[in-house]
Every structure is written in C-alpha cells, then in structure tokens.
N, C-alpha and C positions, 0 to 999 in steps of 0.2 A: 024658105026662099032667100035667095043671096040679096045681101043690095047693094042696087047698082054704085059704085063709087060717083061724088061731086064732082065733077069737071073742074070747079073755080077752085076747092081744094087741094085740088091735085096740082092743079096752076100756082097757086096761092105758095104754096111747099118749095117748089121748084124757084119760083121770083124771091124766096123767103132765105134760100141758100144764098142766088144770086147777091143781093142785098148784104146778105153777112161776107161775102166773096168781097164783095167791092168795097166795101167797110175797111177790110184786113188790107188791102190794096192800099186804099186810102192810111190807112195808119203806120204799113210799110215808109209810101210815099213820104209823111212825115218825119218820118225818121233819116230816111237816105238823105233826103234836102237838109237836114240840120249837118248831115255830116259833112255834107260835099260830094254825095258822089256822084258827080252830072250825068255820068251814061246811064244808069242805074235811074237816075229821076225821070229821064225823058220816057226810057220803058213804061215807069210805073205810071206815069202821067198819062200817057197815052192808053194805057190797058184802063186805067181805070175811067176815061174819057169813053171809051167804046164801051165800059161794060154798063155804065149809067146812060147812054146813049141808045142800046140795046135795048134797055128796061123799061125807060119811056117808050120808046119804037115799039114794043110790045106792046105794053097796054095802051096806046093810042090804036093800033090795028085790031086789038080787040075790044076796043071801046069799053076801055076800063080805067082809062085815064083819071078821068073827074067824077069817077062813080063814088059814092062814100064809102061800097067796102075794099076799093082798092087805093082811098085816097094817101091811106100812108105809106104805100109802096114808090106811091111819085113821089111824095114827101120826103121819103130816104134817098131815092136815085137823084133828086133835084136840088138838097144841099150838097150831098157829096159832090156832084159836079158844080156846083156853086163856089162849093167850099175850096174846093183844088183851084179852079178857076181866080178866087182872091188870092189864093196863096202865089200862084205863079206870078198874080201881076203884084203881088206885092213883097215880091222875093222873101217870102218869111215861111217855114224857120231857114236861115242862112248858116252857116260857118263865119263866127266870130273874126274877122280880119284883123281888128284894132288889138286881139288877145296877145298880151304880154307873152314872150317866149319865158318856157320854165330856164330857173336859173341854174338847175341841180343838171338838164340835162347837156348843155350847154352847146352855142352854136360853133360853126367854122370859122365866123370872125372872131370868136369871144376866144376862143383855142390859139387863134395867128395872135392873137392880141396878146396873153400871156404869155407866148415865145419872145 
C-alpha cells in the first residue's frame, strides 16, 4: 500500500526553498548596497520585503506561525526582514565616500594640473 505523503512536509520543503530564496536575496542585497548601486537595491529590498512578508502571511493563515515545528521558519523570515530593515535605516554596507582617489589612475584635475 502507498503512503499517503505529509501535508506539513511537503509545506515544510516548499517554505524551506523560499527561506534559502530570500537568503540569497538578502546576501545579493548586501552586496549591491556596499557598491552603490541604488536601483538595483531598491529591487532587492523590496523583493526581499515581499518574500519574508509572504512567509509570515503563510504561516499565520495556516496557523503555523508559533507552532514549535515551524518556529524556525518565522525565525529566518523575521531576521531577514529585521535584518534589511536595520540595514536601510542604518545605511550600512554603504560606498566609502571619504576613499582617497587611486593615484596610479589619475583624475581630470590631477591631468589639467600637470599641463
């Protein structure tokens, strides 16, 4: 006789992708924001706002929220969006602004300047 497949497993697999999904988002995110490149953040910030967003909203509707076997599901979806959250209000990682220009490659003043 077959068995039947677990319902919460099959859930569990699926939220378990999501969760590494939004992860990689998140680790994106930290990246592009160190670089500077604003349109590229606001994307990632946002997708990854909805997808932790999404994962709560789930297991809130399925009342799995504060269950113990799905508590570290909220646990990952609720720093990642915690965690983006300090980041944008605390603009970090940013692009170094006070960084010295290299001297090797040299700027359009530093060029008028030896003329």
């Amino acid at each position: 006789m077959a068995q039947k497949p677990n319902r919460y497993k099959i859930m569990e697999r699926y939220m378990t992708f999501a969760l590494c999904l939004d992860a990689i988002l998140f680790i994106l995110y930290m990246i592009v924001a160190g670089n500077g490149i604003i349109w590229l953040k606001v994307i990632l910030t946002l997708l990854c706002l909805a997808l932790s967003g999404a994962l709560l909203w789930f297991l809130y509707v399925t009342r799995e929220l504060l269950r113990q076997r799905s508590l570290w599901i909220t646990a990952g979806a609720g720093a990642i969006a915690i965690c983006l959250l300090f980041s944008l209000l605390l603009n970090f990682p940013s692009p170094n602004k006070y960084k010295q220009a290299d001297p090797q490659e040299g700027s359009a003043y530093q060029v008028i300047e030896q003329i």
